[in-house]
N, C-alpha and C positions, 0 to 999 in steps of 0.2 A: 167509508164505513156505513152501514147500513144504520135507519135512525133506531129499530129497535137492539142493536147490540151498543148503541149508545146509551138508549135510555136504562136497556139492563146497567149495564156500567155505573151510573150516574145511582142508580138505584142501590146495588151494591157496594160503590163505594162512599156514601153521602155526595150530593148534587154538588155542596157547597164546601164542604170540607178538603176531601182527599184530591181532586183535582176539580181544576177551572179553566177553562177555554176564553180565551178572547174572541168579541165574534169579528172582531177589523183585523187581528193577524191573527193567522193561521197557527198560531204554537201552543205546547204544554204548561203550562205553572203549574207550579207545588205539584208536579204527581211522582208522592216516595213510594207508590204501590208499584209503577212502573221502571222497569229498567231504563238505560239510557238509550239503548239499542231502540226499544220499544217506541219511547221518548221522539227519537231520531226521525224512525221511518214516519212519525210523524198517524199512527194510525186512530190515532183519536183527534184531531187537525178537522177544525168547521171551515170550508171553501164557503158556501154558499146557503144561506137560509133560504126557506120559504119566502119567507116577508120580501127580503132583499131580491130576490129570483120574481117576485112578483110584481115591485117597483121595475126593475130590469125592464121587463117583458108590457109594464103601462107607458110606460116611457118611449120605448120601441113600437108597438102601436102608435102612441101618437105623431110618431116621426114619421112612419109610413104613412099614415092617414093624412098626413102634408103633402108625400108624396106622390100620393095615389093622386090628387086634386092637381096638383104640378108634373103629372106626368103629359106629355102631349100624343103620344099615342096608346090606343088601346092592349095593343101585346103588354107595354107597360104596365098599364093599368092592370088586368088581369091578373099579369104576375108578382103586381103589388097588392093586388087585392088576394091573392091566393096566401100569402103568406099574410096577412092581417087576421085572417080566419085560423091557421095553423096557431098563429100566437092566441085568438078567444078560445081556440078548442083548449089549447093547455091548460091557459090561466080559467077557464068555469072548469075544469076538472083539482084542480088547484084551490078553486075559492069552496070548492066544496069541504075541504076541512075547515076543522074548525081554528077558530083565530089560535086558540092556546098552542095549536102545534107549530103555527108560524116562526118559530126558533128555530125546529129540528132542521138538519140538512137538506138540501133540494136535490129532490130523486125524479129524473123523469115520469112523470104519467104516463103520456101517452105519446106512441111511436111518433106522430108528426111533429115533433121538437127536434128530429134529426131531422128530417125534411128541412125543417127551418134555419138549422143551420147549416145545409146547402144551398139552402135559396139564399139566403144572406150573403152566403160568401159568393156564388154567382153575382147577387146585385151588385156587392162590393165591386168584382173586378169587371162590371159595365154600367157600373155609376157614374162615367163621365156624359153617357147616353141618355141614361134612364131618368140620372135626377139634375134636371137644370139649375137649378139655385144655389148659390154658392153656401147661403147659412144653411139651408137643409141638406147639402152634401157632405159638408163639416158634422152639424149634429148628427148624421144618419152614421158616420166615418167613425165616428169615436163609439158610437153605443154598439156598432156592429164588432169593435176589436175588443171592446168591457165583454159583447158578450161570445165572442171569440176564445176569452180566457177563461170562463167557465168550464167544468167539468161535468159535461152530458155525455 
């Protein structure tokens, strides 16, 4: 759901009254304005904030940035450096809101966020190549399937 038919909603219905989102699971509470069906499909349901899409995406930089230093060839490098850049272009398009909207849902910016999760999932399946170290193949293995489960 898009974050301005949210904040209509929220506006409409009082923020705090008529319904309330949990931002760690995804479900409804208290909402008697909506049917069950409604309820169901789950169309007022927070996946992913800003804030949270933003730790995501520093986190993941600094795992590549480990990477990129631990890589022992240049093809490597490049294609770790290429996607280091895709992850600053997102997050300074990103930082440029302002902190108070940091709640709303995480909507892509900008097109190179798909990019990025191509590049990811190629790294992933030639990370036995690319990234030699066994703690930075682990850390890179888990933030690449967290951000596998996002919805971009």
């Amino acid at each position: 759901m898009r974050t301005r038919e949210i904040a209509k909603l929220s506006h409409r219905f009082g923020a705090n009254k008529a319904w309330s989102l949990n931002l760690h699971q995804p479900t409804i509470l208290n909402a008697p304005h909506l049917s069950d069906d409604v309820a169901l499909r789950g169309l007022m349901t927070q996946t992913t904030t800003i804030h949270s899409f933003l730790n995501t995406l520093t986190e993941l930089e600094n795992i590549l940035d480990d990477c990129y230093w631990e890589a022992s060839t240049l093809a490597d490098k490049d294609r770790i450096y290429n996607l280091i850049n895709l992850i600053r272009c997102e997050a300074s398009e990103l930082n440029k809101l302002s902190v108070q909207d940091h709640h709303y849902p995480y909507e892509p910016v900008t097109s190179e966020i798909r990019e990025l999760k191509e590049g990811l999932h190629f790294l992933q399946s030639d990370m036995r190549h690319t990234v030699l170290r066994t703690k930075t193949a682990l850390r890179l293995e888990h933030l690449i399937a967290q951000f596998a489960t996002l919805r971009i």
